[in-house]
PDB file of N, CA, C, O and CB in Angstrom:
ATOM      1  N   UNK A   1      -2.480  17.858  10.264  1.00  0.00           N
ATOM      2  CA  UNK A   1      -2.949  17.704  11.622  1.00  0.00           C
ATOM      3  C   UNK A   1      -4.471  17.824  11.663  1.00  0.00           C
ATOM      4  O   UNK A   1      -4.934  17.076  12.524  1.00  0.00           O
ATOM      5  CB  UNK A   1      -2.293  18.745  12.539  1.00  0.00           C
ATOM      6  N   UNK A   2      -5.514  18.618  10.923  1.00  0.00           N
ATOM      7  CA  UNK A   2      -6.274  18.787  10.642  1.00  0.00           C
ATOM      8  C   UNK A   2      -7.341  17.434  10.205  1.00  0.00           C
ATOM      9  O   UNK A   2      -8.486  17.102  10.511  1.00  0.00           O
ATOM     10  CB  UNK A   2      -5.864  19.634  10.016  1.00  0.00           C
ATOM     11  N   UNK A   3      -6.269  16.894   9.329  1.00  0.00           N
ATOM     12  CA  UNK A   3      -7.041  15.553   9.256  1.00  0.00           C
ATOM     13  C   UNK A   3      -7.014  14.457   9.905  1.00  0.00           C
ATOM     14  O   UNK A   3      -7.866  13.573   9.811  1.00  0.00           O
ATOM     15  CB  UNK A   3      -6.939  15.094   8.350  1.00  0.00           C
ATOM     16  N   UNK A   4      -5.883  14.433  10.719  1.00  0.00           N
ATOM     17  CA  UNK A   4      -5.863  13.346  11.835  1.00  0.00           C
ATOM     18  C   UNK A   4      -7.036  13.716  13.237  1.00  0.00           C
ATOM     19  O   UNK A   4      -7.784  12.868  13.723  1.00  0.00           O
ATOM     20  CB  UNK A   4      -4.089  13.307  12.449  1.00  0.00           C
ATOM     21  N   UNK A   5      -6.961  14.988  13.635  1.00  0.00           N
ATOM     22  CA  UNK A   5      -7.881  15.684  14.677  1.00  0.00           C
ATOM     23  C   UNK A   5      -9.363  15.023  13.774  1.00  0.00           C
ATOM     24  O   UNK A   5     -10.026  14.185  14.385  1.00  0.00           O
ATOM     25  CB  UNK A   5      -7.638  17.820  14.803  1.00  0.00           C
ATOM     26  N   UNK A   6      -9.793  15.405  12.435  1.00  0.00           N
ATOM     27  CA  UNK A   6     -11.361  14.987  12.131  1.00  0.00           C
ATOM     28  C   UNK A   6     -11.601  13.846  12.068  1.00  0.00           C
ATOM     29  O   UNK A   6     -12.710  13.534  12.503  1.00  0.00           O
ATOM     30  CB  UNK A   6     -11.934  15.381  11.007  1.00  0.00           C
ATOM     31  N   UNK A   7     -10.836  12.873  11.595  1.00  0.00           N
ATOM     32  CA  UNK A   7     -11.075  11.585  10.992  1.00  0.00           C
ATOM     33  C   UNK A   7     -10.931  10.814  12.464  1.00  0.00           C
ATOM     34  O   UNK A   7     -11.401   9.686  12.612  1.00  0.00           O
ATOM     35  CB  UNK A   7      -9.912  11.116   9.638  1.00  0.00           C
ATOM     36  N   UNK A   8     -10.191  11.570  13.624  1.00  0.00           N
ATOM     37  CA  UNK A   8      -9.961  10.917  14.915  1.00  0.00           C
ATOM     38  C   UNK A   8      -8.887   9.857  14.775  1.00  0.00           C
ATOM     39  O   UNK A   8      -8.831   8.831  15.454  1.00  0.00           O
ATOM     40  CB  UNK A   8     -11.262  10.293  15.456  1.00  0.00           C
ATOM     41  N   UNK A   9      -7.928  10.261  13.695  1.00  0.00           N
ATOM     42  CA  UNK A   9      -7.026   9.032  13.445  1.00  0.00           C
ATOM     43  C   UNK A   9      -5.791   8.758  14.910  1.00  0.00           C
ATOM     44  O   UNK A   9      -5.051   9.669  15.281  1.00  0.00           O
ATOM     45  CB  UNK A   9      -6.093   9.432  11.771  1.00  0.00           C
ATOM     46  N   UNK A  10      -5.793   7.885  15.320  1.00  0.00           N
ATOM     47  CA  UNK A  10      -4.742   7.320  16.189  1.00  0.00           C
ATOM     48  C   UNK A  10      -3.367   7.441  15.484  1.00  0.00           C
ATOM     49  O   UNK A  10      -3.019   6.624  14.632  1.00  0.00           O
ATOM     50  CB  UNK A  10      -5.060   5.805  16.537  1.00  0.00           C
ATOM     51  N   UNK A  11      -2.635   8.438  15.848  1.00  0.00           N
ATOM     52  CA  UNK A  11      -1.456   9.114  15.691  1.00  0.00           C
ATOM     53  C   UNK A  11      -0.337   7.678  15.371  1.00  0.00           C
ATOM     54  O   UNK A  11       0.226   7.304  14.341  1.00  0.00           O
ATOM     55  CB  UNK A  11      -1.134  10.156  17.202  1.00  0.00           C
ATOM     56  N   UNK A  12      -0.356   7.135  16.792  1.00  0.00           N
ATOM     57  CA  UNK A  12       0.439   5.720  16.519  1.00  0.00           C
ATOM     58  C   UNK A  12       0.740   4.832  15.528  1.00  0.00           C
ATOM     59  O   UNK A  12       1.520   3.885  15.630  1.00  0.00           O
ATOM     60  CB  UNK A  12       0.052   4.984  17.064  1.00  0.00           C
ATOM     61  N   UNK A  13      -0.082   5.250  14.275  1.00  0.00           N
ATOM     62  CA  UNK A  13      -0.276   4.347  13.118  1.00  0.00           C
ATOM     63  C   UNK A  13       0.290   5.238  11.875  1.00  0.00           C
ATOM     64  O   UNK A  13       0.367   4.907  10.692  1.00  0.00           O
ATOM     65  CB  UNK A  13      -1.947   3.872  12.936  1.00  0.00           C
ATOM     66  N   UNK A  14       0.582   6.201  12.358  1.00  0.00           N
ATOM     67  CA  UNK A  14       1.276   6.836  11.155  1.00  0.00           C
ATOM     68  C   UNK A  14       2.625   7.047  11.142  1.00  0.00           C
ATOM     69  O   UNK A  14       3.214   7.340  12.183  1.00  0.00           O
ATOM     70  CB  UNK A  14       0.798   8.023  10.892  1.00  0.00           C
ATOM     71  N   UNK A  15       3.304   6.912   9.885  1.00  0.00           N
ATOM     72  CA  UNK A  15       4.922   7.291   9.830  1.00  0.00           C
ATOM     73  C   UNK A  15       5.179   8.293   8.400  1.00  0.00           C
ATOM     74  O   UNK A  15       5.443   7.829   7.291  1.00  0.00           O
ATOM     75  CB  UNK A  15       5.987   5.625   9.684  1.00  0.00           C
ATOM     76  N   UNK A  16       5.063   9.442   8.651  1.00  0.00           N
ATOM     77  CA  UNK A  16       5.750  10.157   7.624  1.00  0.00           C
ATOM     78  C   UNK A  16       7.527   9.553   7.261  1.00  0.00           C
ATOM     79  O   UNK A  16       8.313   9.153   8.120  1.00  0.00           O
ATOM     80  CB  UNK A  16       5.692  11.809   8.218  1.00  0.00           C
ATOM     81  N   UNK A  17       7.795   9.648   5.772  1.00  0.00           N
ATOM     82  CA  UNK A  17       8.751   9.368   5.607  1.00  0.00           C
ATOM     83  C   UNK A  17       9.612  10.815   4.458  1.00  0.00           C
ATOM     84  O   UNK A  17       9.232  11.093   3.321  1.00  0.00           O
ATOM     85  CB  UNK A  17       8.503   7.870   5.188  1.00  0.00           C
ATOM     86  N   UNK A  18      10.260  11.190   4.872  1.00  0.00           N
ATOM     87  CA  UNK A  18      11.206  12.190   4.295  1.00  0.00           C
ATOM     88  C   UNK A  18      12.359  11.589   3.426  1.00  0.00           C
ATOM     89  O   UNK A  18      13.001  10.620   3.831  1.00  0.00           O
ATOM     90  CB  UNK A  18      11.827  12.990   5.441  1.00  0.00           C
ATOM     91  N   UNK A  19      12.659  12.306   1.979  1.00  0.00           N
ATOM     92  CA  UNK A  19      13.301  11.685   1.108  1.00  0.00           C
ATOM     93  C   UNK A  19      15.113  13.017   1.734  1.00  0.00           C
ATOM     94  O   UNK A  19      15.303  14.176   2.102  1.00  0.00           O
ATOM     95  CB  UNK A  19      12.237  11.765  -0.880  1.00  0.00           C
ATOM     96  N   UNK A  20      15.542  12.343   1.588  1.00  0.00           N
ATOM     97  CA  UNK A  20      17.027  13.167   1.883  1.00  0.00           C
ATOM     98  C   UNK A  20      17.281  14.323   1.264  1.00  0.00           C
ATOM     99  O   UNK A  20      17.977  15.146   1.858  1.00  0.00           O
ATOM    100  CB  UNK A  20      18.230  12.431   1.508  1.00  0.00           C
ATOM    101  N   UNK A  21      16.741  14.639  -0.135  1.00  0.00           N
ATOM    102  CA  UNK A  21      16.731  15.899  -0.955  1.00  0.00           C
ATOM    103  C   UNK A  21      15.821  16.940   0.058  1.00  0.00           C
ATOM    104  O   UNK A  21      16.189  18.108   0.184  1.00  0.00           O
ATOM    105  CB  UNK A  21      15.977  15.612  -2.630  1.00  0.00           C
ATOM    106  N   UNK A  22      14.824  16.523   0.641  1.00  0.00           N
ATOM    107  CA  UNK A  22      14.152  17.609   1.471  1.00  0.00           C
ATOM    108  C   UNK A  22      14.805  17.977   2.531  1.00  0.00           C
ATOM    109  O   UNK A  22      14.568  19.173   2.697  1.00  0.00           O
ATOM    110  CB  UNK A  22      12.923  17.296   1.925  1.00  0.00           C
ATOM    111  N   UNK A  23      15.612  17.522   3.467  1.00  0.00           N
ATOM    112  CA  UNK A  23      15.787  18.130   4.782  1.00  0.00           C
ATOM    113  C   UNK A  23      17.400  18.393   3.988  1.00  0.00           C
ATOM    114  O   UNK A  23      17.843  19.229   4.775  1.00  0.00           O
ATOM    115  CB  UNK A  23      15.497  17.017   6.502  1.00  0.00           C
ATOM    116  N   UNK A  24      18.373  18.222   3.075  1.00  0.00           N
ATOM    117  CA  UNK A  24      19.477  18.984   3.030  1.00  0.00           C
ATOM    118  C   UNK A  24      19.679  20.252   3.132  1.00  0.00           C
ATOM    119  O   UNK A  24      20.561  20.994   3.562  1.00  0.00           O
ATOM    120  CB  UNK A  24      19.915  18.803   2.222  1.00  0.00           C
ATOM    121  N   UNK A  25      18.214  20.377   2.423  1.00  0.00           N
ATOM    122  CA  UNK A  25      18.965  22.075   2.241  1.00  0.00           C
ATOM    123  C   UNK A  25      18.796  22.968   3.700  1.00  0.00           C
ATOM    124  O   UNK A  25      19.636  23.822   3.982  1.00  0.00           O
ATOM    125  CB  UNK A  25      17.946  23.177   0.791  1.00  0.00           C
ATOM    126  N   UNK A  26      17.614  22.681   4.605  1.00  0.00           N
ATOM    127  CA  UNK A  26      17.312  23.352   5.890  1.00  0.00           C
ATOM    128  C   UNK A  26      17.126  22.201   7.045  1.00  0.00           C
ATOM    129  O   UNK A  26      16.067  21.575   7.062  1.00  0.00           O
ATOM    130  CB  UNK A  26      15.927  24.292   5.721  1.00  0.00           C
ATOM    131  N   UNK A  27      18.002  21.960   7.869  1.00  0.00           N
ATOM    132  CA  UNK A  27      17.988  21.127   8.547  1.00  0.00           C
ATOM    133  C   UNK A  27      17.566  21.258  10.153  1.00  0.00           C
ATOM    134  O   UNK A  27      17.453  20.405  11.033  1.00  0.00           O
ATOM    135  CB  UNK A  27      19.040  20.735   8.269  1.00  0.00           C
ATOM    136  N   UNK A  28      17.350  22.958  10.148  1.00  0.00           N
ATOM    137  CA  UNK A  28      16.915  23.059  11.330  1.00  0.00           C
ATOM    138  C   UNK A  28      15.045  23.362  11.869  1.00  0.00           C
ATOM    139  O   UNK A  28      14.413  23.325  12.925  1.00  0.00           O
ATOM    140  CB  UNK A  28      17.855  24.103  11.678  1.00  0.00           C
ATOM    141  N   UNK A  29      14.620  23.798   9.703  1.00  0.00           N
ATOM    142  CA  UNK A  29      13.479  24.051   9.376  1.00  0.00           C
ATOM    143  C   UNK A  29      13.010  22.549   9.867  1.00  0.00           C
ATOM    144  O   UNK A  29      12.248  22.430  10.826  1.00  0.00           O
ATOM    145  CB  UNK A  29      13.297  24.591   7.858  1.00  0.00           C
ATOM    146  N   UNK A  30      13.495  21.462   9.176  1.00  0.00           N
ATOM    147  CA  UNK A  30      13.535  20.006   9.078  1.00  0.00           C
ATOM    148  C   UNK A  30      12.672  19.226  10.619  1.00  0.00           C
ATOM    149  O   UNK A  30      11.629  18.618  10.855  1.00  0.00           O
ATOM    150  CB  UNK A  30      15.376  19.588   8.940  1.00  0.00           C
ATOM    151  N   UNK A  31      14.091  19.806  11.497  1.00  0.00           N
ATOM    152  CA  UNK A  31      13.263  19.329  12.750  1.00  0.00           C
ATOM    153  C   UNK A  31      12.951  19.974  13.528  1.00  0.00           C
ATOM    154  O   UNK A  31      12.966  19.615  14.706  1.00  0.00           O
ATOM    155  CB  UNK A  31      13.648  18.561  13.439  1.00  0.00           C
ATOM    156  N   UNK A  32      12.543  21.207  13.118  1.00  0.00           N
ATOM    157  CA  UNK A  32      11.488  21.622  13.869  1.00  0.00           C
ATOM    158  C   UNK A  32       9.917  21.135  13.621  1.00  0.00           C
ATOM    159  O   UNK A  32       9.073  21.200  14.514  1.00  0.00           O
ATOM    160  CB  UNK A  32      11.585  22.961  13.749  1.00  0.00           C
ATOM    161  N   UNK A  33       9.680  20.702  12.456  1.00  0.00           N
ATOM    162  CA  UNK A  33       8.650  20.243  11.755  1.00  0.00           C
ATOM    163  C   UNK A  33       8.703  18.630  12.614  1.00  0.00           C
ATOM    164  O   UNK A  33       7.778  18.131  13.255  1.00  0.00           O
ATOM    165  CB  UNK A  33       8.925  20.360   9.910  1.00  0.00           C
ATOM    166  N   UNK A  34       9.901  18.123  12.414  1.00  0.00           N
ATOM    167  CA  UNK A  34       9.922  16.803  13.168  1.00  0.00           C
ATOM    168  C   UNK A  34       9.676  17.040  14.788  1.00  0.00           C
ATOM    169  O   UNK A  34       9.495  16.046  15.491  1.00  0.00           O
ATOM    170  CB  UNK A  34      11.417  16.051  12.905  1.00  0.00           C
ATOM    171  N   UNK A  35       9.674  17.739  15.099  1.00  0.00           N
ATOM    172  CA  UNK A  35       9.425  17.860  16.629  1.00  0.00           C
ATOM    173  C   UNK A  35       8.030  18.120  16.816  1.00  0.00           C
ATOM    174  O   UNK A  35       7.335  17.399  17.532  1.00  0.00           O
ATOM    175  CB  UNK A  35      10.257  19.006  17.338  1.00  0.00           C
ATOM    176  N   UNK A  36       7.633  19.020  16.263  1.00  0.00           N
ATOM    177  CA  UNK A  36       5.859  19.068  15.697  1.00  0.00           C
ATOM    178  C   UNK A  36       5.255  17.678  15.809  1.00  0.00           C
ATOM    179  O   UNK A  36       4.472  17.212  16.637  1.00  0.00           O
ATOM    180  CB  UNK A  36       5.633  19.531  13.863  1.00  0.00           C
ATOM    181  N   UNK A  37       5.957  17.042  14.525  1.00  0.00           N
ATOM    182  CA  UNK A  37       4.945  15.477  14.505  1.00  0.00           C
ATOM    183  C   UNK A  37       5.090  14.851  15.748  1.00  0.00           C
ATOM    184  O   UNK A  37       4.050  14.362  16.189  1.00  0.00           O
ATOM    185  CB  UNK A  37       5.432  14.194  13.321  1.00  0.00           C
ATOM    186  N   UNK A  38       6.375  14.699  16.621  1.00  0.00           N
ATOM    187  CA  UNK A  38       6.782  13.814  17.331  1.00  0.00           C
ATOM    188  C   UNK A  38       5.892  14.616  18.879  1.00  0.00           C
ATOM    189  O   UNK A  38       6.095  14.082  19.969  1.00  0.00           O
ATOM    190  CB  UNK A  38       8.624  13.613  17.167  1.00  0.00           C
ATOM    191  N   UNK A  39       5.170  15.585  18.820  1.00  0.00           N
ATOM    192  CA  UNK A  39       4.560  15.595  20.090  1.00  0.00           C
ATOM    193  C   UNK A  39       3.360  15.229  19.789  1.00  0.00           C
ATOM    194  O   UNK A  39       2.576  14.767  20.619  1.00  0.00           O
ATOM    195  CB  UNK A  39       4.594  16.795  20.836  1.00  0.00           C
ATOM    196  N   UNK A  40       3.146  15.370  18.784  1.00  0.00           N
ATOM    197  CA  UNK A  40       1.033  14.351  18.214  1.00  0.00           C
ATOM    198  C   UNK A  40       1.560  13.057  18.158  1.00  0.00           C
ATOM    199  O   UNK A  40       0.830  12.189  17.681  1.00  0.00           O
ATOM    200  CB  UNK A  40      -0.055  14.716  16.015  1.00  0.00           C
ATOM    201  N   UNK A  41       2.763  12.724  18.577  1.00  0.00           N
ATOM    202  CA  UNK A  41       3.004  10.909  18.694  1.00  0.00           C
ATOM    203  C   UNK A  41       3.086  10.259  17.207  1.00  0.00           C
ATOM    204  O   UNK A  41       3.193   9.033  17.180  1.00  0.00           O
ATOM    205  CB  UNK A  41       1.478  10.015  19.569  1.00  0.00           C
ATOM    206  N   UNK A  42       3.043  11.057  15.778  1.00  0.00           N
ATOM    207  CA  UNK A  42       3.527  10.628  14.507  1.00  0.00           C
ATOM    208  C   UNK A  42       5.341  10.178  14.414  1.00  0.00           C
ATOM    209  O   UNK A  42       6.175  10.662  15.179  1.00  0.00           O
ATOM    210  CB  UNK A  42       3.132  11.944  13.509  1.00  0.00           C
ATOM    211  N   UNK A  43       5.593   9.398  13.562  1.00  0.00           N
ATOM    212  CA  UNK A  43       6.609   8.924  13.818  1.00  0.00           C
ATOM    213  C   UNK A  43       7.422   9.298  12.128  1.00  0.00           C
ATOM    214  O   UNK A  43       6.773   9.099  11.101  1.00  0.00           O
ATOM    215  CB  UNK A  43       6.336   7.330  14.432  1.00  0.00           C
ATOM    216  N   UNK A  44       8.302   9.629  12.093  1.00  0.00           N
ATOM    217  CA  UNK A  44       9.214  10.041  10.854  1.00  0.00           C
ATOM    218  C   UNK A  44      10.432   9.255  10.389  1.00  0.00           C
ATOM    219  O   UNK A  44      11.349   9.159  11.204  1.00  0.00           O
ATOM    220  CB  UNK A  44       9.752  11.331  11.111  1.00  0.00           C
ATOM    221  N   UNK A  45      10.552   8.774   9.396  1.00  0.00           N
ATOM    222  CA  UNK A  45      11.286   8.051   9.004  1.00  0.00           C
ATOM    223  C   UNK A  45      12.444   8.431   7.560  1.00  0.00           C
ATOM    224  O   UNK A  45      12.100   9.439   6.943  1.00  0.00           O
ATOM    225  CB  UNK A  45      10.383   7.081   8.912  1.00  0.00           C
ATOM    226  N   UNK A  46      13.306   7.952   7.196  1.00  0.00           N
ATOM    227  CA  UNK A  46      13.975   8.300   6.370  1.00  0.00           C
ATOM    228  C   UNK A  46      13.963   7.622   5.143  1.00  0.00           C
ATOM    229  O   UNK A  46      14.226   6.420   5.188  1.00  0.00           O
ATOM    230  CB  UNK A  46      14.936   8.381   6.826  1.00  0.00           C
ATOM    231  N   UNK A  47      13.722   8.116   4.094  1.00  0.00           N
ATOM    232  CA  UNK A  47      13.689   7.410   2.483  1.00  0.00           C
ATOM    233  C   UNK A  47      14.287   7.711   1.518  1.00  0.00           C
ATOM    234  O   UNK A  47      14.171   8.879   1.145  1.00  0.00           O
ATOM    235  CB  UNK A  47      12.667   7.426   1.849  1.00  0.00           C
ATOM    236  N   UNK A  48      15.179   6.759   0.718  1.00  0.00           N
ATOM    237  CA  UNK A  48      15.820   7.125  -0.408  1.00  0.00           C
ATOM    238  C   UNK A  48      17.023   7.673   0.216  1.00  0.00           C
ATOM    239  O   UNK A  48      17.447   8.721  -0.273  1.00  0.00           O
ATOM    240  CB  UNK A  48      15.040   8.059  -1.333  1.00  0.00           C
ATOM    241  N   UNK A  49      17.909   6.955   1.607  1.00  0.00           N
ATOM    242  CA  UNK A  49      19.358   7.486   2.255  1.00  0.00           C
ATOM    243  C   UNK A  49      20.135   6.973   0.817  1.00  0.00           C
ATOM    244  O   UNK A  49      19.896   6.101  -0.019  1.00  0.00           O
ATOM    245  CB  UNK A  49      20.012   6.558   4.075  1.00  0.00           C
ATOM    246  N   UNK A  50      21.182   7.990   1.001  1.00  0.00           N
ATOM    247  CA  UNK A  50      22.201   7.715   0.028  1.00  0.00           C
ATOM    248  C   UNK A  50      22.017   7.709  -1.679  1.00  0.00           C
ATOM    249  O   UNK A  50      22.781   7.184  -2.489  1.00  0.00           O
ATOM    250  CB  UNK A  50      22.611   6.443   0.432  1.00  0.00           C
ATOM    251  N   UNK A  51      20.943   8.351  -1.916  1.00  0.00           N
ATOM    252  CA  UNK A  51      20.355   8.715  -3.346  1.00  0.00           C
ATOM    253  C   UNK A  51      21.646   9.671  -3.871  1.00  0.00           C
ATOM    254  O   UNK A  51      21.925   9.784  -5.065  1.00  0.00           O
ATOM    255  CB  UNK A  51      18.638   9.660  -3.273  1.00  0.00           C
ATOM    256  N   UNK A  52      22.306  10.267  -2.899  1.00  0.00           N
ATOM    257  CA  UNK A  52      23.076  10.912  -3.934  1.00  0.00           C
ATOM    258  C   UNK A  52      23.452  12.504  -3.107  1.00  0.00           C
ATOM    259  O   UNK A  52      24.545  12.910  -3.501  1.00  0.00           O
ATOM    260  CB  UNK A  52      22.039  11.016  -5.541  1.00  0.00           C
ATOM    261  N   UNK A  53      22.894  13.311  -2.234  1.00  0.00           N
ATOM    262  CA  UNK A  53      22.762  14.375  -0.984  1.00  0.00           C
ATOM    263  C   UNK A  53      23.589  13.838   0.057  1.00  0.00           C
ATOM    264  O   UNK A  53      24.727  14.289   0.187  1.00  0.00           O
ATOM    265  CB  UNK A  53      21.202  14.588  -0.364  1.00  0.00           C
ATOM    266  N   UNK A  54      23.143  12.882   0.859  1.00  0.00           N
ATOM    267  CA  UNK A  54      23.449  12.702   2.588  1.00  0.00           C
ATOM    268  C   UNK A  54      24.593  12.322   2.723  1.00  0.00           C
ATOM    269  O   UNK A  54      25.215  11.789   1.804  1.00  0.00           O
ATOM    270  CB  UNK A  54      22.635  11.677   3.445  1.00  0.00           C
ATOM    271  N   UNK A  55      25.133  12.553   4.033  1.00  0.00           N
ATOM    272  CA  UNK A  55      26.395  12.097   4.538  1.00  0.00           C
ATOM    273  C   UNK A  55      26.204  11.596   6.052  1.00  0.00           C
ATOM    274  O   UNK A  55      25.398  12.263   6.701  1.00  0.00           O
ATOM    275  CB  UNK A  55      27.470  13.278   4.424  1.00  0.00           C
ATOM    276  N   UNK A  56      26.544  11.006   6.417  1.00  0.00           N
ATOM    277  CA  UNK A  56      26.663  10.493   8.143  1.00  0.00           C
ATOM    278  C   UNK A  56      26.548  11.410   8.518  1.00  0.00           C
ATOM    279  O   UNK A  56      25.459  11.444   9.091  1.00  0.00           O
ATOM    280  CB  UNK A  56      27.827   9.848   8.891  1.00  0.00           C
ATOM    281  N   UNK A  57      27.194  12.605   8.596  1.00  0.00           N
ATOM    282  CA  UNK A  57      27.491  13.933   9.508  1.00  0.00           C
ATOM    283  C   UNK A  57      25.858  14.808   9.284  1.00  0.00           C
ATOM    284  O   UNK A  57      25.298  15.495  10.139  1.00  0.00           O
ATOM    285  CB  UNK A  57      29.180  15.044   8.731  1.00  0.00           C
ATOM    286  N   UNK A  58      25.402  14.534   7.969  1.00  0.00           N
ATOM    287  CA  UNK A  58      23.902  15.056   7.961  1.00  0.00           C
ATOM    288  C   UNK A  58      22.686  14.323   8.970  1.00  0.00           C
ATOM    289  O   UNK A  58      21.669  14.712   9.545  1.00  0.00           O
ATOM    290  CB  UNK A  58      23.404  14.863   6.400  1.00  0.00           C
ATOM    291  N   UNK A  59      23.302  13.256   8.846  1.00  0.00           N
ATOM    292  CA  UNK A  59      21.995  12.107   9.468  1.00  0.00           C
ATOM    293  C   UNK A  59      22.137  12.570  10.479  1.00  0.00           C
ATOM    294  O   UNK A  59      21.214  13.376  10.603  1.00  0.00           O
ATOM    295  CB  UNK A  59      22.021  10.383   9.534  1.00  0.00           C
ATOM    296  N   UNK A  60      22.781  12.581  11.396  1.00  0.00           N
ATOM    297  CA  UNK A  60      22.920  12.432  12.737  1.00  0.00           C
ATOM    298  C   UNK A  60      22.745  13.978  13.356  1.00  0.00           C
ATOM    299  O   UNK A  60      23.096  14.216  14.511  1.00  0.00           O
ATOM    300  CB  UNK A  60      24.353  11.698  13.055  1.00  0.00           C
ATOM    301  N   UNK A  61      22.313  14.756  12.699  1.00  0.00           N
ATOM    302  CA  UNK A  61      21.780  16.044  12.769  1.00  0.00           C
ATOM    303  C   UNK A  61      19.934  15.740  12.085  1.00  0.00           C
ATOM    304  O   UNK A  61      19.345  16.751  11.702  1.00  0.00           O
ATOM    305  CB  UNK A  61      22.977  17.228  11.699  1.00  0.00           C
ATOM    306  N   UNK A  62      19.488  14.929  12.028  1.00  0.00           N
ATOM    307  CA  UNK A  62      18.006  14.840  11.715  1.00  0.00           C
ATOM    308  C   UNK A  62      17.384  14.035  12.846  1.00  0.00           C
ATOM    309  O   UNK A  62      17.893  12.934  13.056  1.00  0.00           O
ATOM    310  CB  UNK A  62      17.706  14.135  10.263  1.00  0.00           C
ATOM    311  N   UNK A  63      16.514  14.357  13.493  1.00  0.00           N
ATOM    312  CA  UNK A  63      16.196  13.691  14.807  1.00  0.00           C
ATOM    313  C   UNK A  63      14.937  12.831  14.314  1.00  0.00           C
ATOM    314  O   UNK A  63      13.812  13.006  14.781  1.00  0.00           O
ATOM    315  CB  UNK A  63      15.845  14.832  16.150  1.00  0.00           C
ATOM    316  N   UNK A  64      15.277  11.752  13.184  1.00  0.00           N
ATOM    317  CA  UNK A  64      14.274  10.541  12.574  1.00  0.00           C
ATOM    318  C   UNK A  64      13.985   9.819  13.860  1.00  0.00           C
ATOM    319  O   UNK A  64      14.393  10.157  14.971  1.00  0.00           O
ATOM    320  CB  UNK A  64      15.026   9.388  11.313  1.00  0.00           C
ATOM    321  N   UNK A  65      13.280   8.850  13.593  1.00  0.00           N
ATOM    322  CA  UNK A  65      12.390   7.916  14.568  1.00  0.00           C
ATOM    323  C   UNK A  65      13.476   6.630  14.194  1.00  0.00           C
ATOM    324  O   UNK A  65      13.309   5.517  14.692  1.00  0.00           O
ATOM    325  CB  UNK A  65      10.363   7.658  14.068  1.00  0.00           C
TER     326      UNK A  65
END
């Protein structure tokens, strides 16, 4: 956040993307962090679904963009 505030970057242009091994294990740590980005207007996305972790019943407990 630090570097978007100096550089004056326009939030709108960014998309963090999360690999499925990260939000399994804490999913509530997960989006709380996603709720963070999503009020500076950053947008979060999902990468590497179905590597081998996720299930439908996980996804739909991650509040992605």
């Amino acid at each position: 956040m630090g570097l978007i505030d100096k550089y004056h970057v326009d939030s709108k242009y960014i998309i963090f993307e999360i690999t499925e091994n990260t939000y399994i294990h804490n999913v509530e740590a997960v989006n709380r962090m996603i709720q963070t980005f999503h009020q500076r207007g950053i947008h979060i996305s999902m990468d590497d679904f179905d590597s081998g972790y996720s299930s439908l019943n996980t996804l739909k407990e991650i509040i992605f963009d």
